[in-house]
C-alpha positions in Angstrom: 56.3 115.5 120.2 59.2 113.7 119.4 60.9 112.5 122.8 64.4 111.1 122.8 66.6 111.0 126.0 70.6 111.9 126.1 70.8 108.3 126.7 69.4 107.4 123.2 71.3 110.2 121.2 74.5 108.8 123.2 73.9 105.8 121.9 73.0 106.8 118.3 76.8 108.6 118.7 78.4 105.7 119.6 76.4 103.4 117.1 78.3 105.6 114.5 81.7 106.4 116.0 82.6 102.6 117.0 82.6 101.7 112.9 84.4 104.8 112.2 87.2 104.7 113.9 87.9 101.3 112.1 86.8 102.9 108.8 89.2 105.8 109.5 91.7 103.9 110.3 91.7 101.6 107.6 91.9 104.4 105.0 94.5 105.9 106.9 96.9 103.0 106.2 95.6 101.2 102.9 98.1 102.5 99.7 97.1 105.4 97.7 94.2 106.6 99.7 96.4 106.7 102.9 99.2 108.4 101.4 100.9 111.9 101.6 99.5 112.9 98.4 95.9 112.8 99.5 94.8 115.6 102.3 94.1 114.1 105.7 90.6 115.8 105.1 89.9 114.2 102.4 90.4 110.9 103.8 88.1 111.9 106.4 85.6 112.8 104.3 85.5 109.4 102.8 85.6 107.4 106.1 83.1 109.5 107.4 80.8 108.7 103.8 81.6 104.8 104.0 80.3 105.0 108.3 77.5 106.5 107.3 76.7 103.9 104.4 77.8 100.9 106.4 75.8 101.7 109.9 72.0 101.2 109.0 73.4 97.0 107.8 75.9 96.8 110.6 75.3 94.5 113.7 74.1 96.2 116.9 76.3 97.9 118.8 77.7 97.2 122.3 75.8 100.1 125.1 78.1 103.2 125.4 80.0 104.3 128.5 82.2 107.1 127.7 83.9 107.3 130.9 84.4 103.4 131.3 88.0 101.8 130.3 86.2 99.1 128.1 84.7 102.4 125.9 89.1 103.1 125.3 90.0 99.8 124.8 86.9 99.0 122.2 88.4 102.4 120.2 91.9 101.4 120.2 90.5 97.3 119.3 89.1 98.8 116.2 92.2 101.3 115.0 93.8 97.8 115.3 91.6 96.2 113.0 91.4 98.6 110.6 94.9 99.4 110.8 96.2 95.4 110.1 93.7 95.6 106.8 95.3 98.1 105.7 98.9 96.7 106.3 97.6 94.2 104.9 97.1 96.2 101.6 100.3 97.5 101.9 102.2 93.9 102.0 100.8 93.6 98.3 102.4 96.7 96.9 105.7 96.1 99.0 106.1 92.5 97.4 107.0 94.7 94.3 108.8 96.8 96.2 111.2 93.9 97.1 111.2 92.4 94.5 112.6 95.7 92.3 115.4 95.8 95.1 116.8 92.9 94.9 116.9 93.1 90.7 118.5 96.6 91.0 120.5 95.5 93.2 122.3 92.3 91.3 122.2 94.9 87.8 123.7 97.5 90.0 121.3 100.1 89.6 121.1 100.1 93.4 122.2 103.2 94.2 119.7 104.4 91.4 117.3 106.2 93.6 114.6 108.7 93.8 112.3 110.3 96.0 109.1 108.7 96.0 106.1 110.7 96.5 103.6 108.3 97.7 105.2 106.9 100.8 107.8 110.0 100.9 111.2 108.1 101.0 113.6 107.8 98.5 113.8 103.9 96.3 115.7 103.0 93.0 114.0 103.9 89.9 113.2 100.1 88.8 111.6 99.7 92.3 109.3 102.8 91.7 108.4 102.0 87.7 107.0 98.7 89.5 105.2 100.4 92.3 103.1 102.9 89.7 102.2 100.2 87.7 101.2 97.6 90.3 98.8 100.9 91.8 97.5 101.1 88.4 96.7 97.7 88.4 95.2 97.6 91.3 92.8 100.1 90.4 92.1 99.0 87.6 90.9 95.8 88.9 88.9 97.3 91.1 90.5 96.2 93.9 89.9 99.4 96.5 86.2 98.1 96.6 87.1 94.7 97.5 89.1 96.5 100.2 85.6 98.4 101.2 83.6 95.1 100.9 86.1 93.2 102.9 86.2 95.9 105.6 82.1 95.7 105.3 82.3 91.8 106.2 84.7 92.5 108.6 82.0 93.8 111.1 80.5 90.6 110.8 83.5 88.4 111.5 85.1 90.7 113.9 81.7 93.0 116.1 82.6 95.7 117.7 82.9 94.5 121.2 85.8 92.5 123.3 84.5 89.6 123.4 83.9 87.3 120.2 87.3 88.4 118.2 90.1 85.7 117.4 93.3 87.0 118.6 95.2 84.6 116.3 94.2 87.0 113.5 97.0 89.5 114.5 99.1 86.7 114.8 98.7 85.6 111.3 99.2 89.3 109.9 102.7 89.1 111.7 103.3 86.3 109.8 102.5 87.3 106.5 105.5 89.0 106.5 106.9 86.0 105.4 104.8 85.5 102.5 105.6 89.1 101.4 109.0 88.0 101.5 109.0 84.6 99.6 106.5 86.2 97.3 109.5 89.3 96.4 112.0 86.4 96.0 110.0 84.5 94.0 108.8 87.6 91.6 112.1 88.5 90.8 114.0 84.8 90.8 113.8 84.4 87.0 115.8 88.2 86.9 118.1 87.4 89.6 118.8 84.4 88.0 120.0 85.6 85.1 122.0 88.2 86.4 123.6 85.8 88.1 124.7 83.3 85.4 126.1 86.8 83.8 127.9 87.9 86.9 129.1 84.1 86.9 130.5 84.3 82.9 132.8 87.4 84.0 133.8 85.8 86.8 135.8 82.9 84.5 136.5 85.6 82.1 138.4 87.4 84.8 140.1 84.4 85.9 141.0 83.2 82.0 142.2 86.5 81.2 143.5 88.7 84.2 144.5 91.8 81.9 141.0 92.4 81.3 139.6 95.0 82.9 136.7 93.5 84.3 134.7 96.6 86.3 135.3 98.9 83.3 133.3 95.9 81.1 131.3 94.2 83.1 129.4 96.8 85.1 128.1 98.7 81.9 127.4 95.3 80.3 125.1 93.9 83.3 123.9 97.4 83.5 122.2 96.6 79.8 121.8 93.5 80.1 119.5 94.0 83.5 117.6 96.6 82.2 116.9 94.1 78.7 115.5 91.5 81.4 113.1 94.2 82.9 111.7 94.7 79.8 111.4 91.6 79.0 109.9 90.5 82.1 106.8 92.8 81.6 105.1 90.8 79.2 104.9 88.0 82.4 104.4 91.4 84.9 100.7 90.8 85.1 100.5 87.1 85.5 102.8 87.8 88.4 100.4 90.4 89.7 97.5 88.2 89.3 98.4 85.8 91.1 99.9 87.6 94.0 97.0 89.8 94.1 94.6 86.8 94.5 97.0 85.8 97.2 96.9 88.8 99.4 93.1 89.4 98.7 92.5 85.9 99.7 94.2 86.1 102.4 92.4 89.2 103.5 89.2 87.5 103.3 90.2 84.3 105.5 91.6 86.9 108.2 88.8 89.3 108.3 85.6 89.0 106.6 85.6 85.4 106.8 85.9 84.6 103.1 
């Protein structure tokens, strides 16, 4: 007969709940997948099919202890990890984010907004044009099964376990903050630019000829003229995302799966 003890079906449990709370968690935060437009069940359906494909090629397992406090502290190590991959993720989306800000905001289509369905707040409408296409791009290119093959490599660069995991990792996903910043400024610098030099023209206008009403001519005007610059700025849109794309997917590689 087929003898196994409760100790080896404990472990077989734990072999497959240690990768899935980082799989779980991962789709949880990652765009699209972990938004409020797909069912929570749904995503657990799909962590639960990635576990069970990424188990039989995973590392082994450290011995299970359910009662122990190292047991709690390897589940909540792994919701971190899968967690800051999907933040990660996220960074890449909200560079666009940022970046459709700060143009609405110099053409004055700031207070522009609508709800947006995805992340369930309310953004301008030049912010959200640039957020459905940069998910459409990113699907596109495939890039959710990068994500899936980084998190894959990720049990090789980070085991399940205490011991063995760079902390500076979390440290360098704090800072990549910044680069989501610079990266925002530097995607919509041409825009803001000349937005600027237009704001600047009105401004000697105004002071050559004070009758003029300026707000009456120059809102409407910059208005135009901003949205004219966002359509001219598409044909460049997908350089932009290119490269900012390889950026952030780089830079998930180095962190995590050791790329």
């Amino acid at each position: 007969m087929f003898d196994v003890s409760l100790l080896q079906i404990e472990q077989w449990v734990a072999d497959f709940l240690w990768p899935l709370f980082r799989v779980a968690s991962f789709f949880m935060a990652i765009p699209m997948i972990g938004s409020n437009l797909v069912p929570g069940r749904i995503r657990l359906g799909l962590a639960l099919l990635v576990t069970m494909l990424l188990v039989p090629v995973l590392p082994p397992m450290p011995a299970f202890d359910g009662f122990s406090l190292q047991s709690y502290l390897i589940i909540a190590q792994q919701i971190l990890i899968g967690a800051a991959m999907g933040f990660m993720v996220q960074m890449l989306l909200q560079v666009f984010v940022i970046g459709g800000q700060l143009i609405s905001t110099q053409m004055g289509l700031g207070f522009a907004s609508v709800s947006d369905p995805v992340n369930g707040v309310a953004v301008v409408v030049l912010t959200q044009f640039y957020l459905q296409l940069t998910m459409l791009l990113f699907l596109a290119m495939n890039g959710h099964l990068v994500m899936i093959d980084a998190l894959a490599q990720s049990f090789e660069r980070m085991p399940v376990g205490l011991a063995g995991i760079d902390r500076s990792i979390f440290i360098e996903v704090v800072r990549s903050g910044g680069w989501m910043f610079a990266s925002a400024l530097l995607m919509s610098l041409p825009a803001i630019t000349a937005l600027l030099v237009i704001n600047f023209a009105f401004g000697i206008i105004t002071k050559a000829a004070p009758q003029l009403n300026i707000f009456a001519i120059g809102f409407p005007f910059t208005m135009l003229m901003g949205l004219l610059i966002a359509w001219v700025s598409l044909g460049g849109f997908l350089g932009q995302y290119l490269r900012i794309a390889t950026e952030a997917l780089e830079r998930v590689g180095q962190l995590f799966a050791g790329g």
